[in-house]
N, C-alpha and C positions, 0 to 999 in steps of 0.2 A: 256443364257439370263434367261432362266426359273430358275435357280440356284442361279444369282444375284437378282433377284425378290424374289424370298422365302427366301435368306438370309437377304435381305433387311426388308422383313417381320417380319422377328424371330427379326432384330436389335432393330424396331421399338415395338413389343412385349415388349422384357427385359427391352425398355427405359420408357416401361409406367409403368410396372412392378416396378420400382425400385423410379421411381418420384411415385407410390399410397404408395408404402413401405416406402418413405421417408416423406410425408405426413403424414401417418399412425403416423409414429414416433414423428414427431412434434405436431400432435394432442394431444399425450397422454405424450408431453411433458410439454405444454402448460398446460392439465387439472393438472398435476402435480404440476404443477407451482402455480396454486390456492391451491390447496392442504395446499400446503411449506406455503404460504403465511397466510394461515388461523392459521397455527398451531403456526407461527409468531408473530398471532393476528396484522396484518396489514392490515386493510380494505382496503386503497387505493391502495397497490399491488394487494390483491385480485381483487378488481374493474377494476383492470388495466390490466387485459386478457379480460375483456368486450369491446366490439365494441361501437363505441361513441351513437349508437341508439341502440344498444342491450338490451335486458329485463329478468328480472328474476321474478319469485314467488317463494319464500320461500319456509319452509315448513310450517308452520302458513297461508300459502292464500296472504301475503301481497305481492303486486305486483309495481317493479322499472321499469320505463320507461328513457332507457340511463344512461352510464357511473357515471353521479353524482347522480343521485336518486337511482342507484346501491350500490354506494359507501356509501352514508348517512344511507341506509336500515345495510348494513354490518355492520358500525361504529353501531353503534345504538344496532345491534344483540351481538360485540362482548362487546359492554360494559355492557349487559345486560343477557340474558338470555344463551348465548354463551361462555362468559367472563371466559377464562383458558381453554375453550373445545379444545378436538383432534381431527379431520379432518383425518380420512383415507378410501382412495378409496381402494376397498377388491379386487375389479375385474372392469374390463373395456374392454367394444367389441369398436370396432371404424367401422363405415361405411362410405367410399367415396362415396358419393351420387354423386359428381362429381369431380374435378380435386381441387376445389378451394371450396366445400363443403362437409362438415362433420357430422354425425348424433353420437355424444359420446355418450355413456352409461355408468354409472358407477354405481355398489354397493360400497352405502358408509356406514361409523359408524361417528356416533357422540357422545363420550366420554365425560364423566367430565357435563353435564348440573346442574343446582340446579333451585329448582322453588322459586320463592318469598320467600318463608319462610325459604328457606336457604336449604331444603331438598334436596339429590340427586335423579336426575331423571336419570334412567336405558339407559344403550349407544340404541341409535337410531340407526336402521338399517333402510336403503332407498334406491331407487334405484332415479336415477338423467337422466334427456333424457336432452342432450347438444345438441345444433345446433350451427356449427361454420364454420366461410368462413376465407378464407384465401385472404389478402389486403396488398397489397406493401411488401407482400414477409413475412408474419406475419398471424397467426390463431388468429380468434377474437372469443370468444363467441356472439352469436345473441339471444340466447334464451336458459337458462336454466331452466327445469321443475321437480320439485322432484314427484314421484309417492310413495305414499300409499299402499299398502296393505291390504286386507281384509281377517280375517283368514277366510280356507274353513267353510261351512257353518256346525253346530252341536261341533265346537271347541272353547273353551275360546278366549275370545280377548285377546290380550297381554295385556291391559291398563285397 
């Protein structure tokens, strides 16, 4: 009895073991997927790993409330200031905060920008905090945050 009880244990272990792994994988299949999408220059697939009330702020502060004010912000970035850039994630941690919630992290680059006057502006390095739940068997974005960086203090700013 004590034998079928701790093997039953260990089953139950590997099966959570293997659904957070398989999770895990979908996660950072999903943020890939936006990736592809950007590099596409396709706003509405990008938009379309967002959750129908999920929200983004940029990196510029501007802030989309839900899937079409996501989508318009995108449209809008890749026709403008974005338009022909490369999108790669350099590194990504994933945390299961729950079975059905995700905290993504990504370092990204952002390649190729030009400012109004035509000039090139230097690949952006950022890091990205993603919060994402998983709905009808599918990971949504709920909130993507880019973070900044401050050089340590007595070092040049980058800009």
């Amino acid at each position: 009895m004590l034998v079928a009880l701790a093997l039953g244990s260990m089953a139950g272990l590997a099966v959570a073991a293997s659904e957070k792994g398989g999770s895990e994988a979908e996660v950072r299949a999903r943020s890939q997927e936006f990736a592809a999408s950007w590099n596409r220059h396709d706003p509405k697939a990008m938009a379309g790993v967002w959750a129908a009330d999920g929200d983004l702020i940029n990196p510029f502060g501007r802030m989309a409330k839900g899937r079409n004010e996501v989508e318009k912000l995108l449209t809008e970035e890749q026709s403008g200031v974005m338009k022909g850039t490369t999108f790669t994630i350099t590194d990504m941690t994933v945390r299961m905060l729950k079975s059905d919630v995700a905290l993504a992290e990504w370092d990204v680059e952002i390649a190729g920008m030009h400012a109004a006057d035509g000039s090139p502006i230097p690949t952006q390095k950022m890091h990205v905090n993603e919060v994402m739940v998983k709905k009808a068997g599918k990971w949504w974005t709920v909130a993507a945050r880019p973070v900044s960086y401050l050089p340590p203090p007595g070092s040049p700013h980058p800009m």
